[in-house]
Backbone as CSV, one residue per row, in Angstrom:
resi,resn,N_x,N_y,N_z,CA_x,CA_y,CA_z,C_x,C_y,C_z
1,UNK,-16.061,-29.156,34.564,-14.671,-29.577,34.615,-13.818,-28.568,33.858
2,UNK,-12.678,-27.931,34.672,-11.588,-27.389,33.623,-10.738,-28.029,33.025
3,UNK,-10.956,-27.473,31.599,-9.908,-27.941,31.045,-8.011,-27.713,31.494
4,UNK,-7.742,-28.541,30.788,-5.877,-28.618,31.385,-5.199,-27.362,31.281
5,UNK,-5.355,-26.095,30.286,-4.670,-25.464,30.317,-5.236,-24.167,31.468
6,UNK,-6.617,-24.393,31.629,-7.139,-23.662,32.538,-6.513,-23.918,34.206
7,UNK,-6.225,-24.954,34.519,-5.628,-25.270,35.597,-4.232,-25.238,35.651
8,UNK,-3.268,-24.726,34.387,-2.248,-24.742,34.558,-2.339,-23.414,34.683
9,UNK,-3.201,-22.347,34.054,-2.624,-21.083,34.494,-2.750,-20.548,35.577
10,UNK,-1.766,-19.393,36.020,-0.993,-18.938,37.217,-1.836,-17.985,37.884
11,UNK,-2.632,-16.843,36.898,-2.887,-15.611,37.097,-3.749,-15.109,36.370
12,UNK,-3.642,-13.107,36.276,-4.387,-13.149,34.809,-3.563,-11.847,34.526
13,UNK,-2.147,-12.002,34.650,-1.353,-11.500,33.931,-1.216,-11.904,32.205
14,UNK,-1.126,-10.733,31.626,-1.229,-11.394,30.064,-0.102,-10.577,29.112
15,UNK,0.433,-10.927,28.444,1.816,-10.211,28.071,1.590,-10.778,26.209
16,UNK,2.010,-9.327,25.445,2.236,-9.628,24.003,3.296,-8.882,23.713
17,UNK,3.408,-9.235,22.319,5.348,-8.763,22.024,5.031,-8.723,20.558
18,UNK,5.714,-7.273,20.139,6.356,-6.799,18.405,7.493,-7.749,18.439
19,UNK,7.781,-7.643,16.838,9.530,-8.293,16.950,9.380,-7.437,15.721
20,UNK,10.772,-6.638,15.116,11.046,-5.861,14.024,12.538,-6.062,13.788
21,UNK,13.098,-6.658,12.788,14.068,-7.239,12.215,15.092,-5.665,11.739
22,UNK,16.099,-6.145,12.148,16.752,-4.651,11.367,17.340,-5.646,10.562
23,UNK,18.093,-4.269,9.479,19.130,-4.416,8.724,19.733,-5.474,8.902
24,UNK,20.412,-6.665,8.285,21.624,-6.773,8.216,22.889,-6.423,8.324
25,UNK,24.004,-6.429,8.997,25.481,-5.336,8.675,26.411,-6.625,8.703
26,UNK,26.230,-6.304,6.806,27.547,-7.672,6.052,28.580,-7.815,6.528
27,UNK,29.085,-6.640,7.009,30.931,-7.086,7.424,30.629,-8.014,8.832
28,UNK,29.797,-8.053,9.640,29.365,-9.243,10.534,28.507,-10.337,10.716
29,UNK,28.077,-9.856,9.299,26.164,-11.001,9.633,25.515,-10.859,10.495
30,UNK,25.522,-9.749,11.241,24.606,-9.799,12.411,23.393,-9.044,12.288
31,UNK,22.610,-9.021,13.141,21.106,-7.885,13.057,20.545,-7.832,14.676
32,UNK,20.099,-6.913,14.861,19.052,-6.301,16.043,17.779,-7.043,15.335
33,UNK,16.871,-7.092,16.821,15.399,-6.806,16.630,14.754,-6.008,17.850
34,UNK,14.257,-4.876,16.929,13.404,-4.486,18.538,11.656,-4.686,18.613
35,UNK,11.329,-4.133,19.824,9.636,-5.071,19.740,9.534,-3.973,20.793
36,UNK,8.222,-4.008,21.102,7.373,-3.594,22.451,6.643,-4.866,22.622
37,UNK,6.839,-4.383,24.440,6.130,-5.563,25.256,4.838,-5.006,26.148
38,UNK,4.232,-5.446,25.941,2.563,-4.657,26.089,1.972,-5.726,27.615
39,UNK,1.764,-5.557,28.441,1.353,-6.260,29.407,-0.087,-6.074,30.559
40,UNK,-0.456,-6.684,31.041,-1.423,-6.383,32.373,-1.098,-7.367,32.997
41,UNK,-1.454,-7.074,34.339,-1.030,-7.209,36.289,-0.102,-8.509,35.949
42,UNK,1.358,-7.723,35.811,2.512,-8.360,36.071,2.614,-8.732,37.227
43,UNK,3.599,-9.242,37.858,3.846,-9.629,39.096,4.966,-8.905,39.710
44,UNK,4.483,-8.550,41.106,5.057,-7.374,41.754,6.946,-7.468,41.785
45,UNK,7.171,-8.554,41.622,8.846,-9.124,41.499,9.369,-10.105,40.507
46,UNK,10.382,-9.941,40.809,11.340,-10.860,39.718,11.760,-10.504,38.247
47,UNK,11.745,-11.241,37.462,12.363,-10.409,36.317,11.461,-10.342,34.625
48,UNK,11.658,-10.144,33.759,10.753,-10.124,32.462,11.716,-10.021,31.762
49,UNK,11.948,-11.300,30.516,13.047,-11.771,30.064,12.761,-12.098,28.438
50,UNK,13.124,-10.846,27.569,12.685,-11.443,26.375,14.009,-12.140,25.493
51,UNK,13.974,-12.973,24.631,14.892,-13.755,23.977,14.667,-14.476,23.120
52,UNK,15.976,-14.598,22.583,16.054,-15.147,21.099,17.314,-16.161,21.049
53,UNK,16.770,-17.598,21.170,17.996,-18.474,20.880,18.875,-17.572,22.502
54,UNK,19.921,-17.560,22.381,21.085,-17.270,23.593,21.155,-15.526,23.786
55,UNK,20.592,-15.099,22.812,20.377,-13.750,23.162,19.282,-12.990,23.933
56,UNK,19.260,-12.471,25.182,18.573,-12.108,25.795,19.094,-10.496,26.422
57,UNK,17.227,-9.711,26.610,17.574,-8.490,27.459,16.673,-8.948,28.922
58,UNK,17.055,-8.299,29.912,15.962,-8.862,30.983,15.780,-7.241,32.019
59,UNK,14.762,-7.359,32.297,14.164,-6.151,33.484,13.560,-6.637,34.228
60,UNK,13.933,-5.944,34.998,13.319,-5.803,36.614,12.324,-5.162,37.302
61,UNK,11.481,-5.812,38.069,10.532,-4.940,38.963,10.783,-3.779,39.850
62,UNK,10.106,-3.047,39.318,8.730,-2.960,39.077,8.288,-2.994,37.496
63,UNK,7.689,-3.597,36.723,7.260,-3.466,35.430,6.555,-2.168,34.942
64,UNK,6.435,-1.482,34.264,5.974,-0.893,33.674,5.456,-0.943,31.726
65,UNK,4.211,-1.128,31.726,3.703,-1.543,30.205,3.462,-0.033,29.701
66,UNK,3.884,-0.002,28.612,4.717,-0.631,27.782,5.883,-0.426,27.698
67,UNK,7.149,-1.926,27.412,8.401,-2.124,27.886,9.176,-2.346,26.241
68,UNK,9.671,-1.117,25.539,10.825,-1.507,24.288,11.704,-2.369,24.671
69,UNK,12.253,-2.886,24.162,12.972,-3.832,24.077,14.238,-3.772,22.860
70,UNK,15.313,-4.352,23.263,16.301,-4.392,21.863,17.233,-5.881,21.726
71,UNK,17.412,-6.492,20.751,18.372,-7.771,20.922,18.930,-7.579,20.299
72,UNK,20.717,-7.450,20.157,21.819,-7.301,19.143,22.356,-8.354,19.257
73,UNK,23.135,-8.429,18.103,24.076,-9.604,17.447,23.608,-10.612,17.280
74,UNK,22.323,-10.903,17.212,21.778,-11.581,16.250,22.646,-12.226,14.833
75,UNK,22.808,-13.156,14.765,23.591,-13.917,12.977,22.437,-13.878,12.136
76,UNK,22.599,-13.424,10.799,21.526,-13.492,9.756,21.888,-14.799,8.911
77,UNK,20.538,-15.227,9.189,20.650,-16.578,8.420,19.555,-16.531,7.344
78,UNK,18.502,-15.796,7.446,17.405,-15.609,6.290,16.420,-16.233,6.801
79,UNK,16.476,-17.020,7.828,15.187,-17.656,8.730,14.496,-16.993,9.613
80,UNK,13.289,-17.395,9.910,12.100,-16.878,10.781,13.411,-17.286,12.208
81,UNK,12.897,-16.657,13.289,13.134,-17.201,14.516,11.847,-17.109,15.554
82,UNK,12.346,-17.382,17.075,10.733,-16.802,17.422,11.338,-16.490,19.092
83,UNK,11.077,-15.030,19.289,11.325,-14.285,20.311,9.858,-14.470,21.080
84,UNK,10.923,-14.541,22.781,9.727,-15.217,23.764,10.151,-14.270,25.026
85,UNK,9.201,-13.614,25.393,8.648,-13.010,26.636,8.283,-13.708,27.810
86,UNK,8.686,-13.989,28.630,8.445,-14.649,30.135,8.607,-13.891,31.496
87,UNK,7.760,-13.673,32.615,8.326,-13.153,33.538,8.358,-14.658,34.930
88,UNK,9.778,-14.393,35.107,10.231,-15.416,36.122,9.119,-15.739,36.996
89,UNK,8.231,-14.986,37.875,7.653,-14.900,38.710,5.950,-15.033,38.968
90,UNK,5.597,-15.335,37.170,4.676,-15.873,37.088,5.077,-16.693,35.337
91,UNK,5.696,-17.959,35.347,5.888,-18.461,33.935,4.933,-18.553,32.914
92,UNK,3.668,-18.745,33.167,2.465,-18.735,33.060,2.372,-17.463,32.029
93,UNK,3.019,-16.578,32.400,2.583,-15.460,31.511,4.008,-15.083,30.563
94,UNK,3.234,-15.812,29.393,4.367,-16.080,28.295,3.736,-15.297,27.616
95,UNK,4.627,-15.266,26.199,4.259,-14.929,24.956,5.065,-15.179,23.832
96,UNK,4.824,-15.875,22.592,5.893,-15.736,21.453,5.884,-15.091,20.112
97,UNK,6.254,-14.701,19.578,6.025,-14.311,18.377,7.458,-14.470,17.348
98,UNK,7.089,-14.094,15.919,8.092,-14.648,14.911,8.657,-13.426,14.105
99,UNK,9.941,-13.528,14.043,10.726,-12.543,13.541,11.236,-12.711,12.447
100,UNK,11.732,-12.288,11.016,12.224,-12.962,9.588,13.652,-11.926,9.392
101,UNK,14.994,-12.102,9.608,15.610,-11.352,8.631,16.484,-11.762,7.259
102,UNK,15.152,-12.006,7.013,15.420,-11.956,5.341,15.597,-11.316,4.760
């Protein structure tokens, strides 16, 4: 018998993600994070969408690994957050990881 998460997955696309906190810049409170997105057998279409809370960058197929990445205007609050990798076209192939700009 498979287990549940074995039957929920899509593929054997598999996707991981950096997150690297910049600076702070006081006169706005804001901050970047950039990351690399490291992947195998994406899916031939649709999009790959990394994000944070309402901030997002997104690309298009054809994929190519490995994919930099950048998120600006970010608000510094001193909390962890947690930036998430998805490609539309197989959801299945997520990834999250945790960012601090403290």
């Amino acid at each position: 018998m498979q287990s549940p998460d074995a039957l929920s997955w899509g593929g054997s696309c598999s996707i991981s993600l950096t997150a690297v906190a910049g600076s702070c810049t006081p006169a706005t409170n804001q901050y970047s994070v950039t990351g690399t997105l490291t992947f195998t057998d994406p899916p031939a279409s649709g999009t790959l969408t990394v994000s944070e809370g309402a901030i997002t960058e997104v690309f298009t197929a054809p994929f190519a690994s490995p994919q930099a990445y950048t998120l600006s205007g970010l608000t510094a609050d001193g909390a962890s957050h947690t930036v998430t990798a998805v490609f539309s076209d197989d959801v299945a192939c997520t990834n999250t990881t945790l960012e601090s700009n403290e």
